[in-house]
N, C-alpha and C positions, 0 to 999 in steps of 0.2 A: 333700613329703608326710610325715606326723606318724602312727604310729599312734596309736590314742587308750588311754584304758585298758579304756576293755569289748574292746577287742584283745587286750591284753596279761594281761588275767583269763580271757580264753576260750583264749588261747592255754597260758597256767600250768597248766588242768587237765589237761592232757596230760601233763603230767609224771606224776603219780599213774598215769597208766593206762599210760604207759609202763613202770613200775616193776614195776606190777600184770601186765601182759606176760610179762617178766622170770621169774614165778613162776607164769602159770599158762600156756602156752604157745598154746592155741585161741582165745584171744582174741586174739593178735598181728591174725591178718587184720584181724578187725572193727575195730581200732584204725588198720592202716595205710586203708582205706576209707575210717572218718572223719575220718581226721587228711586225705586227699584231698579230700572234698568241702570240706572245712573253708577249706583252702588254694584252691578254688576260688572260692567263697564269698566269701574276703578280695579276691581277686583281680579278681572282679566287681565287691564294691565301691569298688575303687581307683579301677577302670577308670572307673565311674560318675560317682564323683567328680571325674573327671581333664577328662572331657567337659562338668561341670556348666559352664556359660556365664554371665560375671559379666555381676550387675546392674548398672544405671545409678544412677549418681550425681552429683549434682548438691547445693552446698552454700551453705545463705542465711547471710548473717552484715553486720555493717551494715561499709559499708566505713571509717566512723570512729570509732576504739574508744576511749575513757578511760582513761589506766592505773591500776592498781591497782584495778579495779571488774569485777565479774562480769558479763558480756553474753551474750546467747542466741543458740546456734546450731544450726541447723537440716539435718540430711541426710536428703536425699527420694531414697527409693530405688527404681525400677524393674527389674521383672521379666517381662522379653519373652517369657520361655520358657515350656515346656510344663511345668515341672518345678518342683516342692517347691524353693526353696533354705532352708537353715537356716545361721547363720550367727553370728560375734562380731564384732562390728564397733570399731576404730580411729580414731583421726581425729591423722594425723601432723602436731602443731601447732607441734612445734619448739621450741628453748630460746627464754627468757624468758616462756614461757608457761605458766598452770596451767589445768585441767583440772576442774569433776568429771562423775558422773554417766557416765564412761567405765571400759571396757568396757560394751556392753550386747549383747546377745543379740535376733537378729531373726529372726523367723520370715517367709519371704515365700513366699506362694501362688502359681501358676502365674497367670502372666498379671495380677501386682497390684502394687500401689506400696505403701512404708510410711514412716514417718518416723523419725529417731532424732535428741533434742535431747538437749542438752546445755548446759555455760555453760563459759564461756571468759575467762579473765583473765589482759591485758596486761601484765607487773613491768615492761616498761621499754618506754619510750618509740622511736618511728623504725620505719619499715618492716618490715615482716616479712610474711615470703610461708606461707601455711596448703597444703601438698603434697599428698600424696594419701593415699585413704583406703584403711586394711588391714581386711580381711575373710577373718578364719580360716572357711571353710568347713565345714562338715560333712559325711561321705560318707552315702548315703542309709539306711546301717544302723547309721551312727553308729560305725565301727569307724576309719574316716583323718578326718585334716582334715589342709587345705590353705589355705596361706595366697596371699592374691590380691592385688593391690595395683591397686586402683582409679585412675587422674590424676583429678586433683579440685584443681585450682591455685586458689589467691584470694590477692586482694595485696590487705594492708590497713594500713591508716595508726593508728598508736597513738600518740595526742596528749596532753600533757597531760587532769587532772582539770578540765574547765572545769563542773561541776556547780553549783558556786559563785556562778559570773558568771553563769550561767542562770537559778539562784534569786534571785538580786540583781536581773536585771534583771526579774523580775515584781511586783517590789515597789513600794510609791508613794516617793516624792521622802522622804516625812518617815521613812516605814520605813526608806529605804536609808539615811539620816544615823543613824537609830537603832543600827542591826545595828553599822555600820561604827564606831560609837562617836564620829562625828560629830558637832559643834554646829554651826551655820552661823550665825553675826553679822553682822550689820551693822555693820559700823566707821564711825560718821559722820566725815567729813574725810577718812578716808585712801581710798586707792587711786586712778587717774588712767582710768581708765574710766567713762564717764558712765553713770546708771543709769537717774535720771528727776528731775522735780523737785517738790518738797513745802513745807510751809509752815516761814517760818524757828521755829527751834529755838535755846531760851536755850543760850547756847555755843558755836553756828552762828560761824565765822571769816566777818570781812567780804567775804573772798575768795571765799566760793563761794554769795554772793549775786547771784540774777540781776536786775541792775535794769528789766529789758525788760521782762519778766516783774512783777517786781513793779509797774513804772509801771500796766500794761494792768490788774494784777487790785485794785488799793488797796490791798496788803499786804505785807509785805515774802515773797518767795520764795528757797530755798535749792534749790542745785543735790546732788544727792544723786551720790557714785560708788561705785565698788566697786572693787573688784581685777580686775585684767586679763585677761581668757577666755584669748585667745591665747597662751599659755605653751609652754613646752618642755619636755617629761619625758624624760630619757632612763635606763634601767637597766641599769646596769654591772654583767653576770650573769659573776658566778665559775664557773667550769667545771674546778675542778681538784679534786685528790683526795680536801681534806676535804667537798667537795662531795656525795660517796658517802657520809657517815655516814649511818647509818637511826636514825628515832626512831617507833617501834610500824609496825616493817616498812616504813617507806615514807623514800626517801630525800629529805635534804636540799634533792636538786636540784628531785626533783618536787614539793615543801611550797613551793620559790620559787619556780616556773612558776605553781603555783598562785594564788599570791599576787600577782604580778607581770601577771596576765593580769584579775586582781580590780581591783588598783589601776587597770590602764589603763582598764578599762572604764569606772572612775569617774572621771576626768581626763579620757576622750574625752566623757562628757555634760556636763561644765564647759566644756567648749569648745576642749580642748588638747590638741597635739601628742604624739604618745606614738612612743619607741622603744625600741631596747637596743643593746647591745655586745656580743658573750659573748667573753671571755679565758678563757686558760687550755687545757684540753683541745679547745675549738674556737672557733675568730675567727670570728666571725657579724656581720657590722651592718645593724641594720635601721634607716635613717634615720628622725627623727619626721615622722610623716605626721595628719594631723586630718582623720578621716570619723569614720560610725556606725560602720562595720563594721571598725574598727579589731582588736579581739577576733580576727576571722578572721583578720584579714594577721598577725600575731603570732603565731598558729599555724601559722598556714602555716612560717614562718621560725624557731620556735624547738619546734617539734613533735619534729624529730631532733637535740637537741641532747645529748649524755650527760656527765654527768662522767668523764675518767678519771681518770690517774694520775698525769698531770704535776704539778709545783707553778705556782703560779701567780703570772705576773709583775706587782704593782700600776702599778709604774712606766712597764713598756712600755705594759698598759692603758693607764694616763692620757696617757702621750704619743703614743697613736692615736687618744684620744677628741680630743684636743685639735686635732689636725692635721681630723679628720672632722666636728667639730659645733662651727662657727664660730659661729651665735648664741649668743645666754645660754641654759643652761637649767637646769634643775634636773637632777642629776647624782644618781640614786640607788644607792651599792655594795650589792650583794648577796651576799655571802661568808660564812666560816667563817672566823675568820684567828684565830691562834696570838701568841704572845708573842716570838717570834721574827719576825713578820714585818711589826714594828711599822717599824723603819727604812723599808722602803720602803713603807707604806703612809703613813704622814706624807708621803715626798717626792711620793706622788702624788697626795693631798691639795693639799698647797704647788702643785702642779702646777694640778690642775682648778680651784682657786681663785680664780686668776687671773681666769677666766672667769665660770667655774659658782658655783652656789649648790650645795653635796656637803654629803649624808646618807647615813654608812653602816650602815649597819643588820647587823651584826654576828651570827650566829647561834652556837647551845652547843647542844649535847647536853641535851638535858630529862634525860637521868639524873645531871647534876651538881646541876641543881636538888633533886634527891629527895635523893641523897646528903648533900646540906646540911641538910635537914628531917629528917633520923634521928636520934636519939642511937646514940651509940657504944655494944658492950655489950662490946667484948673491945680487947684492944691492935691488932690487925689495921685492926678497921674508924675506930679513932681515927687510925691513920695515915692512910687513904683518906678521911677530914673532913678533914684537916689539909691534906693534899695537894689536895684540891678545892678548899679555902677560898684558898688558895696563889695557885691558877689564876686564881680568882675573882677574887683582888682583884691581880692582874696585868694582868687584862682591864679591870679598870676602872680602873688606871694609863696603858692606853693609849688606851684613849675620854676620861679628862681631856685629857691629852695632842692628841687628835684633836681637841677639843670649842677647846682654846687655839688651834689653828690655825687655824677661824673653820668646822671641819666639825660638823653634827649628830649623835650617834651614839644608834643603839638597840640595845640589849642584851639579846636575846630568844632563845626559842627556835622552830625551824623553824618549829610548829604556830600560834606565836601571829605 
């Protein structure tokens, strides 16, 4: 129990009248009287306070949150009792969480309910449990409060930003090729998947001419194919330190959950298998599986996944992928990788090759890109050009490099 400050203001005029005492002596009684009532007075309300009886609480919140997104949450508050409670209400959310719109002050009626929202936002992804609510009380003359500590447990699941693949997938066929920067072709002749068949076409190879066809309609008929639905994707997710850089507050890891839950979606309506790997601060394998609801099992499985601290091994990576995903598939890296960790990311290159079709997709810091678009204005920031430019073109020594060993490399930053 806290005195408050109209306590400690009602309690300070005393001092003057103590003083005042001092020098005029008949008034000593009338001071010790009121300094008595006064102290009964506190005493009362302590006691008041001591008895007030916590309200009921109970708190709405959805049980699958987004990270890095502001969500609503809701406490409904009940009051059984006969009695005024006046109050500031808490809500114990725990690290990796931000808050606003807290503290807020309630007032509840005898015998009434109220509400108090708020919003709530995820930084990192995997379980976390929302504890109980604190409620500094009020005493009923406003002179103590008392802090009370409500149970109010919720266990909720902070998943990837999947906002993305939500908006994607309300779009039609020709939008989502647009958004995605997609063209889709027809390749006549190639691919080994039959499509349908059409009239022949100057250029048409003898070979995928159907004579059956052509005998029944008097014309000559050409078999049309495409490339092959049933494929394999698997994404080789880096989980090591540089994995933690942030670019406009939000990390590395979570811009390639993001992305990687986007691609799949798109590869599961083409008709193909999708999974991942995670190396590095956590071993995860989620074998490729081809349904619709592919989006949900990949959360499921890569929802708690976090970057740490570790560095990260390319080469054990690629000789676990190799041992676990015995078809062909497309092998896509998803990393941060430095200039130093070009040796073994070629040997696991050399490695997945063997098998796989490997695209790695390399990420940088979006502030090296700006860094290079400045001019210099003093000797300092010419050095910091120089030394980016450095970096730069050491990165794109080992994507040649990558690109000779038969791998595709992108060079991008997390956002894009």
């Amino acid at each position: 129990m806290t005195a408050s400050k109209k306590l400690l203001m009602l309690a300070s005029l005393f001092l003057p009248l103590a003083l005042a005492a001092d020098l005029y002596t008949p008034i000593t009684v009338g001071l010790y009287v009121a300094a008595t009532l006064f102290l009964l007075v506190v005493l009362l309300d302590a006691v008041r306070l001591w008895l007030t009886p916590r309200p009921q609480v109970t708190r709405e919140i959805e049980s699958n949150l987004a990270v890095q997104t502001w969500n609503p949450v809701t406490l409904k508050f009940v009051n059984e009792s006969a009695r005024h409670i006046k109050m500031m209400v808490f809500d114990l959310h725990g690290d990796g969480t931000q808050s606003q719109l807290l503290p807020q002050t309630l007032n509840l009626s005898a015998n009434s309910q109220a509400d108090v929202r708020y919003q709530l936002k995820a930084t990192r992804r995997g379980n976390i449990t929302l504890k109980n609510v604190d409620c500094l009380l009020e005493s009923p003359w406003g002179l103590w409060s008392l802090r009370r500590s409500i149970r109010c447990e919720s266990q909720v699941r902070v998943q990837p930003n999947y906002k993305d693949v939500f908006e994607f997938a309300l779009l039609g066929d020709e939008q989502k090729l647009a958004r995605m920067g997609n063209r889709q072709q027809r390749r006549r002749g190639e691919g080994t998947e039959f499509h349908q068949l059409r009239e022949y076409q100057s250029g048409d190879p003898m070979r995928k001419i159907d004579w059956k066809a052509s005998s029944r309609i008097g014309k000559l008929i050409s078999k049309e194919f495409q490339d092959e639905q049933d494929q394999q994707l698997v994404f080789l997710l880096d989980t090591g330190r540089r994995m933690r850089h942030k670019d406009h507050n939000v990390e590395h890891m979570d811009q390639t959950l993001n992305s990687m839950l986007l691609l799949s979606h798109v590869a599961a309506k083409q008709g193909d298998a999708v999974g991942f790997m995670a190396f590095g601060n956590d071993h995860t394998w989620c074998p490729p599986r081809k349904h619709k609801g592919i989006v949900k099992h990949l959360l499921d499985h890569c929802y708690g996944l976090n970057a740490g601290l570790v560095m990260s091994d390319y080469l054990l990576a690629a000789q676990r992928l190799i041992e676990l995903q015995k078809r062909r598939a497309l092998v896509i890296i998803l990393t941060n990788s430095r200039d130093e960790d070009r040796d073994d990311l070629e040997k696991a290159v050399l490695i997945l090759r063997k098998r796989h079709l490997v695209v790695v997709a390399d990420l940088y810091e979006s502030f090296l890109g700006d860094m290079l678009k400045q001019d210099p204005e003093n000797f300092e920031q010419s050095l910091q050009v120089l030394t980016t430019e450095n970096f730069m073109r050491q990165r794109q020594e080992m994507h040649s490099s990558l690109n000779g060993l038969g791998a595709m490399c992108l060079d991008c930053t997390a956002e894009e």
